[in-house]
GUMAR-413502 format. One record per residue (C-alpha): residue number from 1; residue in three letters; y, x, z. Coordinates in steps of 0.2 Angstrom, whole numbers, plus 5000, padded with zeros to 4 digits. Each point is the difference from the previous one (the first is absolute). Layout:
<sites>
SITE; NUM; ALA; Y; X; Z .
...
</sites>
This chain:
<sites>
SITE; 1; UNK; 5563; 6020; 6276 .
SITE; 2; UNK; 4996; 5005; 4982 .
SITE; 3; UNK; 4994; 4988; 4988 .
SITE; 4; UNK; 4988; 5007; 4986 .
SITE; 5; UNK; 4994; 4992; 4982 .
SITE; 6; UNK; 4989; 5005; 4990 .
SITE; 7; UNK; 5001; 4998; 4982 .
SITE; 8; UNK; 4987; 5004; 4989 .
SITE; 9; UNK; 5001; 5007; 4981 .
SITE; 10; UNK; 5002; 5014; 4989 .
SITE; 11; UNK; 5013; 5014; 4999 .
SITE; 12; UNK; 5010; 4990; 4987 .
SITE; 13; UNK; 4998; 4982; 5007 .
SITE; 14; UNK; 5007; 5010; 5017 .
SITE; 15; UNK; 5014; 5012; 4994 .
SITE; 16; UNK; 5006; 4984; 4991 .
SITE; 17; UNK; 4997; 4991; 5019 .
SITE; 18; UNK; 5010; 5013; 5009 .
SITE; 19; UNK; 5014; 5002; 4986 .
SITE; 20; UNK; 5001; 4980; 5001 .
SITE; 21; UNK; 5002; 5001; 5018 .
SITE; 22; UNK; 5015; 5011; 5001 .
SITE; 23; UNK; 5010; 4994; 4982 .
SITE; 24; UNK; 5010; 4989; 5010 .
SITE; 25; UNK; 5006; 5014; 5011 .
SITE; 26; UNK; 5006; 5011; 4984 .
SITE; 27; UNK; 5006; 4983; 4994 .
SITE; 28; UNK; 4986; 5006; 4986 .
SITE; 29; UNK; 4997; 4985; 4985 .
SITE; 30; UNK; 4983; 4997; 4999 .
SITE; 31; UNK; 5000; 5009; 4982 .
SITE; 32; UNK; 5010; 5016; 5009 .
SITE; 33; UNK; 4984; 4999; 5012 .
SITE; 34; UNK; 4986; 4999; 4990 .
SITE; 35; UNK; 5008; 5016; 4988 .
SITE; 36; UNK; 4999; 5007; 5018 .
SITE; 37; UNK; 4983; 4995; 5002 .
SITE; 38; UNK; 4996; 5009; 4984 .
SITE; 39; UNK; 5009; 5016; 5005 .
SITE; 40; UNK; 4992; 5002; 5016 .
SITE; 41; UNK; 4982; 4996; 4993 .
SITE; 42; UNK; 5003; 5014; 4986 .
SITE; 43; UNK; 5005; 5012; 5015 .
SITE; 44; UNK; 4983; 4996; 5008 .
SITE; 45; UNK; 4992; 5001; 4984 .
SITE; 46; UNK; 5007; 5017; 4995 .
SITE; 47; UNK; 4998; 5008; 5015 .
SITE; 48; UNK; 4981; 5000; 4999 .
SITE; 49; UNK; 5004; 5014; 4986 .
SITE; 50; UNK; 5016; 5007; 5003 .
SITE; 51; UNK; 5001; 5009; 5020 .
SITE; 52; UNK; 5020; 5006; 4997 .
SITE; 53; UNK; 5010; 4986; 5007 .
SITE; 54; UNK; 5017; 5006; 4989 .
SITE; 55; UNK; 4988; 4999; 4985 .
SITE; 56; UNK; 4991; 4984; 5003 .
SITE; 57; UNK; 5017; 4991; 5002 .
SITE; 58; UNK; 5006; 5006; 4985 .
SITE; 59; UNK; 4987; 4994; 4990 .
SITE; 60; UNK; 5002; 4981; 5009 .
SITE; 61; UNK; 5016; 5000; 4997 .
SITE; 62; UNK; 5005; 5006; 4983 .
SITE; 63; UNK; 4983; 5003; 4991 .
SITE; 64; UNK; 5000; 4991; 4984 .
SITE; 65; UNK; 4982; 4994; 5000 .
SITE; 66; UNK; 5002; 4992; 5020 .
SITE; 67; UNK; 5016; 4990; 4995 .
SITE; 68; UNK; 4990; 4993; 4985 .
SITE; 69; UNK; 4985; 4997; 5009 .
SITE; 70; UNK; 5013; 4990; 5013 .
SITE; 71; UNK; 5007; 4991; 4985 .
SITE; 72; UNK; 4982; 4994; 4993 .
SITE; 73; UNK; 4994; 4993; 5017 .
SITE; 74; UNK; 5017; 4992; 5006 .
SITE; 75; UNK; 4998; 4992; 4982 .
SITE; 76; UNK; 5020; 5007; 4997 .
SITE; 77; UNK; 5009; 5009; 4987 .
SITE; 78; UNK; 5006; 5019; 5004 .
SITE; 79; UNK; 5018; 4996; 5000 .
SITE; 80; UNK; 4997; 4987; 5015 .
SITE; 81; UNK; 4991; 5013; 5010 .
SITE; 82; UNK; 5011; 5010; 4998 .
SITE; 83; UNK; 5016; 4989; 5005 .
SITE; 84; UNK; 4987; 4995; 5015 .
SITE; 85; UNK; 4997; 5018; 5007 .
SITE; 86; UNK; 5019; 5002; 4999 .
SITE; 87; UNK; 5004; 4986; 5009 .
SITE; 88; UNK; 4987; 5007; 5014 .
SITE; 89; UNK; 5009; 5016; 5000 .
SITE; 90; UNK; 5018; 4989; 5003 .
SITE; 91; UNK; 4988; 4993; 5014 .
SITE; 92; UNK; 4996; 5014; 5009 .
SITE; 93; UNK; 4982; 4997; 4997 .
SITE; 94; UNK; 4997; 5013; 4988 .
SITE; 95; UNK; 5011; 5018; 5006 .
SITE; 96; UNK; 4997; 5017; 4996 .
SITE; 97; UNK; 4988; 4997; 4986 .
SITE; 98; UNK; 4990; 4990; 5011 .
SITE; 99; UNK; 4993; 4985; 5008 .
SITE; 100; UNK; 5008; 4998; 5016 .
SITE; 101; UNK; 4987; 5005; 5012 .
SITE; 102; UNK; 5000; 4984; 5012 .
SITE; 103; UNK; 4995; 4991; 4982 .
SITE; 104; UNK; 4984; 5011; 4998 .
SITE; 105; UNK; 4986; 4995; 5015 .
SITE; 106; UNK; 4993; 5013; 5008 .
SITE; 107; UNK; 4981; 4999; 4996 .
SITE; 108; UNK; 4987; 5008; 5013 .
SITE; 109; UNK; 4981; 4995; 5000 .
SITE; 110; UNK; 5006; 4989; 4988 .
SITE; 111; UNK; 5010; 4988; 5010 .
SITE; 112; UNK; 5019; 5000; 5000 .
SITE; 113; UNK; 5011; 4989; 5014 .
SITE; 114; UNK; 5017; 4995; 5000 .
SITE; 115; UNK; 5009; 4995; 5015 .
SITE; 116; UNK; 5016; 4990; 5007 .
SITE; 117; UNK; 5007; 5003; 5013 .
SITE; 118; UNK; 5014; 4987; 5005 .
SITE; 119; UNK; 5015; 5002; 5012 .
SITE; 120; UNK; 5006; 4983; 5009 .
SITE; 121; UNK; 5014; 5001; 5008 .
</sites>
């Protein structure tokens, strides 16, 4: 039987939600996943505007302007983000010039879940 909560909040409260959930499985410090956090709420951000995926990662990734803008609200300077996202690429939580997909929820009707499913043996 599945078990359901609800959790209540805005896209950044919850990306930061989902993202905390999962850090421990990426072995993720809480610094790496809120730099994540950031990443995945400029990618939501971005693609309002920007419809070619290619592009919009690009942009999230190594635009200028998005990693200062991710600097000013993590209250960091650009060096330490910098060692941060490398540290996420060495984690595998950042590949291929993006956010690893199971880091980014999957909005529809805007409502995104994330399930566990455990195997006892």
């Amino acid at each position: 039987m599945a078990r359901q909560l609800g959790i209540k909040g805005d896209l950044r409260i919850n990306v930061r939600r989902y993202i905390e959930i999962l850090r421990p499985f990426g072995k993720l410090t809480a610094q790496e996943g809120k730099v994540l956090s950031e990443f995945v709420l400029e990618y939501y951000s971005l693609k309002k505007k920007v419809s070619d995926e290619k592009l919009l990662w690009d942009i999230v990734m190594e635009g200028l302007d998005v990693r200062e803008r991710i600097a000013d609200k993590l209250e960091i300077e650009r060096y330490a983000l910098n060692t941060l996202v490398w540290r996420l690429k060495k984690k595998g939580a950042i590949t291929g010039g993006k956010v690893h997909p199971v880091y980014i929820p999957e909005i529809k009707d805007s409502k995104f879940s994330l399930t566990f499913l455990f195997k006892v043996e």
